[in-house]
N, C-alpha and C positions, 0 to 999 in steps of 0.2 A: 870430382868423383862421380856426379849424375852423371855428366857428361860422358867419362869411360863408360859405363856403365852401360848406357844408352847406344853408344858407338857398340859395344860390344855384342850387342841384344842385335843389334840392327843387324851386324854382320853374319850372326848366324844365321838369322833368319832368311837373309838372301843368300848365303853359302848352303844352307838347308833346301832352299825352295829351286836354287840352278843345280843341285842333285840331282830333288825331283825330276824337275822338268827333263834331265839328261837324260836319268832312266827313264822316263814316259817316253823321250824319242826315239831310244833305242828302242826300246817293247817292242814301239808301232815301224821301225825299221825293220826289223828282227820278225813280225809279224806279216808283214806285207811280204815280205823275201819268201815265207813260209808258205804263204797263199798261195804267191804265183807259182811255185815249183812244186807244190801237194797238184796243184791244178792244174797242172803240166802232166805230170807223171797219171793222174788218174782222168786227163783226157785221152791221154794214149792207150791207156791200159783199158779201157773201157770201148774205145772203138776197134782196139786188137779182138774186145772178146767177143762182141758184136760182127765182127769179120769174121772172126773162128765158126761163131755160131750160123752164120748165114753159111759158110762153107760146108758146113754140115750138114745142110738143109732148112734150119729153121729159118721161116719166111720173114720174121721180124716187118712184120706189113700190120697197117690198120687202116680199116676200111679199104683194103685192094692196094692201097698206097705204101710201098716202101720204105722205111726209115733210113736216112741216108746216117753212112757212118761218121760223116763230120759233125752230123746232128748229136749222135754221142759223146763227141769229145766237147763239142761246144755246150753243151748242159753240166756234162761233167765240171769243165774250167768254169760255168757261170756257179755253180753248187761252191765250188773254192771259193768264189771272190761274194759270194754272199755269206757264207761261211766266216769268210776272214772279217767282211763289213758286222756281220754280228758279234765276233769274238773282240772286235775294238771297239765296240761300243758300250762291252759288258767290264772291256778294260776300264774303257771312261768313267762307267755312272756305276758300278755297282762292287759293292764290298764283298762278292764272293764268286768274282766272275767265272772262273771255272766251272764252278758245280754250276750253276746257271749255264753256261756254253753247254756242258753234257746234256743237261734237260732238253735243252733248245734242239741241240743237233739230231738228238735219241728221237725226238716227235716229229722235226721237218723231215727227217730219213724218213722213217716210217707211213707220216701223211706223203712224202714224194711216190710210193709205188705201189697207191692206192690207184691212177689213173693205168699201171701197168698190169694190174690184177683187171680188174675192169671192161677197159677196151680193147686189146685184143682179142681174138677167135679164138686162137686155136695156143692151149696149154705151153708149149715150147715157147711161143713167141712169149708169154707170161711171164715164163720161168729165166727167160733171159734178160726180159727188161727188170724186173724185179733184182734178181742176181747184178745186174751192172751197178742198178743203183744202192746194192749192197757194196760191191766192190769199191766202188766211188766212194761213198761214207767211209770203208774201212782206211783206205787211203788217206782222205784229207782229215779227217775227225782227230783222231792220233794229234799228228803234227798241230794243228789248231790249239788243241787242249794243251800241250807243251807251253804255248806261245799266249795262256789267256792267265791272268792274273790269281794268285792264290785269292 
């Protein structure tokens, strides 16, 4: 009777815990697919509007130097994949990762286009970097918080 007993106990406990473990790999499957393709979509979309806005006139220059538009989308996709490194670590260690991810993301958004208010000259160039880096947060932010744990 121990013995069922015991076998029984054991089995759930290992039937319970390769759940877990399944769902945790899915999450972080399911989470990294998220990343790279939020971070795809808001590289792109961030050096179109950066193209737009140079087309337009605005010089998108700091200190006389140029910003190149690869440089948009490679900030943008690095914002995703830091983005995603934060939202699975709040999967890992923390029992309310969500509301945690929105905190995080709401302050790194906001401290990121403090260097864009700042260093440029001239208002337009401002209002674009600030704006991209708005664009970018609304892009991958979303999809993130979908993909971070109640």
């Amino acid at each position: 009777m121990t013995a069922t007993v015991a076998t029984t106990v054991a089995t759930t406990v290992a039937t319970t815990t390769a759940a877990t473990t399944t769902t945790e790999a899915r999450r972080s499957h399911l989470l990294l697919k998220a990343t790279l393709v939020a971070g795809v979509v808001a590289a792109v979309t961030t050096a179109a509007v950066a193209a737009t806005a140079h087309a337009a006139g605005v010089p998108l220059a700091i200190d006389g130097e140029q910003i190149p538009f690869l440089g948009f989308a490679q900030m943008a996709f690095l914002g995703a994949v830091l983005g995603g490194l934060i939202a699975a670590s709040l999967n890992r260690w923390s029992g309310q990762a969500r509301q945690r991810f929105q905190v995080v993301a709401a302050t790194l958004t906001g401290l990121s286009c403090i260097p864009s208010v700042t260093l440029p000259p001239d208002t337009a160039t401002k209002l674009t970097l600030v704006a991209t880096h708005l664009i970018a947060a609304a892009i991958i932010v979303p999809v993130l918080v979908r993909r971070t744990a109640r």
